[in-house]
C-alpha positions in Angstrom: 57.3 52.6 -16.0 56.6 54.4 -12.8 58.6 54.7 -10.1 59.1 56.2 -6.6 61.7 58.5 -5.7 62.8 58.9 -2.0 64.0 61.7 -0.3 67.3 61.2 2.5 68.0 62.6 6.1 71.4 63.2 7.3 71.8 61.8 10.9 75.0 63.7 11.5 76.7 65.9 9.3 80.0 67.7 10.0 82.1 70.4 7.9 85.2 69.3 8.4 86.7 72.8 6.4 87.2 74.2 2.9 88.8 72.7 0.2 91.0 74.3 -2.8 88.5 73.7 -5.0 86.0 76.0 -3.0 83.7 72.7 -1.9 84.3 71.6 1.6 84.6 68.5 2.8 82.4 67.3 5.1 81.5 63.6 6.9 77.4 62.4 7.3 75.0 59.6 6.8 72.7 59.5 4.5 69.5 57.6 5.4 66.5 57.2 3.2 62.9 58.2 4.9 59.0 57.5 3.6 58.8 60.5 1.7 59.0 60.6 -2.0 58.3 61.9 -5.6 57.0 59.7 -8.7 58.3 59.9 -11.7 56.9 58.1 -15.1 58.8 57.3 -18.3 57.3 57.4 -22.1 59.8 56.7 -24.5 59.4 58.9 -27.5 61.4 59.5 -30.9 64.2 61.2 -29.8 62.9 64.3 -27.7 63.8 64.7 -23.6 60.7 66.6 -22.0 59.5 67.2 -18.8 56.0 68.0 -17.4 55.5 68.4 -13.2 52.4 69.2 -11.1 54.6 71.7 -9.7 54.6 75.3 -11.5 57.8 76.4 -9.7 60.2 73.6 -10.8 62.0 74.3 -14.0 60.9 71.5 -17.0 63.8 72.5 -19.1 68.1 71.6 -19.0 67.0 73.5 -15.0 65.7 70.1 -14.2 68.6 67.5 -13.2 65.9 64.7 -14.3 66.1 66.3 -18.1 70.2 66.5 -17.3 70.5 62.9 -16.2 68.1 62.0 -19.6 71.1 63.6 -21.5 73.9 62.4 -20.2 72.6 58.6 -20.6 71.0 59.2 -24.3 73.5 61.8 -25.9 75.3 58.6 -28.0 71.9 57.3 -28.5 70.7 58.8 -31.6 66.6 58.1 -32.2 66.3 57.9 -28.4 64.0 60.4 -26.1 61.6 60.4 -23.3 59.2 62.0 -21.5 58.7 62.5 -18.0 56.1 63.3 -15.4 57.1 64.0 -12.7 54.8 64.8 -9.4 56.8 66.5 -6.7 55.9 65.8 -3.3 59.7 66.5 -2.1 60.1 70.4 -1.2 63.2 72.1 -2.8 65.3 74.0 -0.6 64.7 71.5 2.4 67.7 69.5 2.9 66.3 66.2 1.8 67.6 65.9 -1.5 64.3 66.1 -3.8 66.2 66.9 -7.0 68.8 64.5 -6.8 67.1 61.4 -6.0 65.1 62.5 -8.6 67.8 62.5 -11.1 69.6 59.2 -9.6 66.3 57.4 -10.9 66.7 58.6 -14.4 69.8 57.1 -14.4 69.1 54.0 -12.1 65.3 52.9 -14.0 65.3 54.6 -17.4 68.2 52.5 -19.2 66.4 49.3 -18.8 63.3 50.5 -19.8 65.1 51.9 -23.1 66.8 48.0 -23.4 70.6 50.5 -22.5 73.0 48.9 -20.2 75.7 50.7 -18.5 78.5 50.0 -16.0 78.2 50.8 -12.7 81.4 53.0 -12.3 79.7 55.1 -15.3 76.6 55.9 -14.0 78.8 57.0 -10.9 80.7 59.5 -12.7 76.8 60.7 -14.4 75.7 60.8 -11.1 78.8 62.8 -9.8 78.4 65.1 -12.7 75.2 66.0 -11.9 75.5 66.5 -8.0 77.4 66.0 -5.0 74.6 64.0 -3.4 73.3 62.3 -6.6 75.3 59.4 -6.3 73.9 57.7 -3.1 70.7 57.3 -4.7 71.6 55.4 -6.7 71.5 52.2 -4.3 69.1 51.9 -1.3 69.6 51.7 2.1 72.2 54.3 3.9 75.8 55.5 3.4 78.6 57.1 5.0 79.4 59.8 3.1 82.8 61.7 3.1 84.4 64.0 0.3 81.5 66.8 -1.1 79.2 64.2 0.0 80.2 61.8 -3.3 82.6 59.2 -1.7 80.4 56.8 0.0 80.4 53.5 2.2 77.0 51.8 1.8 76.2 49.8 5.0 73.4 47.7 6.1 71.1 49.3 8.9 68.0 48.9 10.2 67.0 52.0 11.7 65.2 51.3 15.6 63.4 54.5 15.3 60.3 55.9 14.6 61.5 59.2 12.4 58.9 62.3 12.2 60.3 64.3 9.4 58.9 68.1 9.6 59.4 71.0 7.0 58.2 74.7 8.4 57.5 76.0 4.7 61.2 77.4 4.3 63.4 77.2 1.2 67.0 77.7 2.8 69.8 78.2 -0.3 72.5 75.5 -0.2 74.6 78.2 -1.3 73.9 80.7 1.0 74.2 78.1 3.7 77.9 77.1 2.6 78.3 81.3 2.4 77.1 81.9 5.8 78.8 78.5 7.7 80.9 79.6 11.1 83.6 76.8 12.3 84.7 77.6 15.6 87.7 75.3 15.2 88.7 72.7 13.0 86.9 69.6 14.0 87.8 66.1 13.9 86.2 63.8 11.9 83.7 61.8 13.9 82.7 58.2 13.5 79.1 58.1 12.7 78.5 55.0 11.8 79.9 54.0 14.7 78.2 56.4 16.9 75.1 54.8 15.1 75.1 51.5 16.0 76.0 52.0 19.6 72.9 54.2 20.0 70.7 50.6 19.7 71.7 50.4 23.3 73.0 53.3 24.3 70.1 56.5 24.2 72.9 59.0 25.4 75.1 57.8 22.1 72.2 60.1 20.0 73.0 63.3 21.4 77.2 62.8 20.4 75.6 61.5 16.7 72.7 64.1 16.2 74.8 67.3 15.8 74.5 69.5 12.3 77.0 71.9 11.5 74.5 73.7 9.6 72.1 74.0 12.3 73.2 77.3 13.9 73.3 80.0 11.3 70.5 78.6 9.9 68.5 78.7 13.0 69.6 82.3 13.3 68.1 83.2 10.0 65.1 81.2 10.3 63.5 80.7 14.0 60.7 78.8 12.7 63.1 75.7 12.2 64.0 75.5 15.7 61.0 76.4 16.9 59.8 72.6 15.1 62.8 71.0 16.6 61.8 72.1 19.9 58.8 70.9 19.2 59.9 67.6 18.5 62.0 67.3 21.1 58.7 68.4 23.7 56.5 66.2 21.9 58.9 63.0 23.0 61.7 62.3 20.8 64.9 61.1 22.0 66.6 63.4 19.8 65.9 65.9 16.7 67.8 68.0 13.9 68.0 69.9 10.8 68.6 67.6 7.6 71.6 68.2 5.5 71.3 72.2 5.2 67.8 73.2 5.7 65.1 73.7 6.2 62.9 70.6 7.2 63.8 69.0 11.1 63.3 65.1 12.2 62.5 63.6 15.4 63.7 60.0 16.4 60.9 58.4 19.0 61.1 55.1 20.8 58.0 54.1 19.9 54.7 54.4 17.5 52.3 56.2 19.5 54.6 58.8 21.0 55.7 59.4 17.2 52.2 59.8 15.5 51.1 61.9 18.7 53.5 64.3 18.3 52.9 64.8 14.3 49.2 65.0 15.2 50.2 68.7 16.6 51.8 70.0 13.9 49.8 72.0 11.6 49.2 70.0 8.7 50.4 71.7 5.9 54.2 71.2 7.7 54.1 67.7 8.4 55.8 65.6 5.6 56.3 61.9 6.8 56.4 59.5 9.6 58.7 56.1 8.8 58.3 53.1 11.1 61.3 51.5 12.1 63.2 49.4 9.8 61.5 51.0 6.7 62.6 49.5 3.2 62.1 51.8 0.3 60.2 50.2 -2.4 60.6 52.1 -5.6 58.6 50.3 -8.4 54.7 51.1 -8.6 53.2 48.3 -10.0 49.3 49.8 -9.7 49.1 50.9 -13.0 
């Protein structure tokens, strides 16, 4: 089995402050975006390995895709698999490579091994394994609330062309968290409301595109806002950083405006342009 693994945007996200815990909570939507990783199961005897095209990934207990392997076959004795996994996905770039990753171990491999599980467990996997883990395990988009983990799926069909842009910049979650400055406690703000009224309403975009993140990391790394900029002067109705770094998307009224603008990017930085109304499709079936 082979399948596709897609990597999210967050159109919005706010910090809404720190918790006891020493998460934060924090309010955003997830959407997911034509850029993805495949990964490939071969059941074996009762190993879990790994093998990526990518040297600087870890192929050991690192890897949340070995993690997620455990956690479903730990009661499974005689049970393993192997994976291959080709990274397209940077890490470090705010659209949530490692996680979707692992949310397809969970989601694809049970059938393949003839397991069954409940929904609510695979949640709590999922959970286990990440904050953000969880909301790939269905398609489509989600409010998000909590450490990112409590999450309203909702039906959207984005209007939007999307440019998504990384500038070659690993940015830390945890430094990110570290370095966060909230001028005031904010107020949690309806994005998915926001959302829908932007169909008709361009100026709603602006009061939806706004990334707590955005300005320390910007301060550390220019080149990020230097690519938003240049989204926003190549025609798009409104940019930002995804989740905390480091790649930038653009949101363009129409094809050509869209694909003109990538065409100035140097290519090694452009990742992916999604048409409007994009629908992931995660099986492979050209093997």
């Amino acid at each position: 089995m082979k399948i596709r693994s897609y990597a999210k945007i967050n159109l919005g996200l706010r910090v809404l402050g720190r918790r006891a815990d020493g998460f934060h909570d924090l309010v955003t939507v997830f959407h997911l975006v034509d850029l993805f990783d495949t990964l490939q199961f071969e059941i074996t005897d009762g190993s879990i390995s790994l093998e990526s095209n990518r040297d600087d990934i870890p192929t050991d207990d690192g890897n949340l895709c070995v993690r997620a392997a455990r956690l479903l076959l730990e009661q499974q004795r005689g049970m393993g698999v192997h994976i291959v996994l080709h990274k397209n996905i940077p890490a470090g770039a705010g659209l949530g490579g490692g996680s979707s990753n692992a949310a397809a171990v969970l989601r694809y491999l049970p059938s393949l091994l003839g397991l069954s599980f409940p929904e609510e467990e695979l949640l709590e996997m999922a959970a286990m394994l990440g904050s953000d883990v969880p909301f790939f395990l269905q398609d489509g988009s989600a409010l998000a609330r909590g450490r990112g983990e409590v999450l309203e799926h909702f039906s959207w069909q984005c209007p939007w062309w999307i440019v998504l842009v990384n500038p070659g910049i690993h940015v830390s979650t945890a430094w990110a968290y570290g370095s966060l400055r909230l001028d005031a406690q904010p107020e949690e703000a309806d994005l998915r409301t926001t959302l829908r009224e932007a169909y008709d309403d361009p100026n709603a975009i602006a009061l939806l595109l706004h990334n707590d993140f955005e300005r320390t990391v910007i301060e550390a790394h220019p080149a990020i806002g230097e690519a938003k900029q240049r989204l926003l002067d190549g025609g798009a109705s409104g940019a930002l950083m995804s989740g905390s770094g480091s790649s930038v998307f653009g949101l363009f009224p129409d094809e050509s405006a869209a694909r003109d603008c990538a065409a100035g990017f140097p290519q090694e930085q452009l990742l992916s342009v999604t048409p409007p109304q994009f629908v992931p499709d995660a099986i492979v079936r050209d093997l």
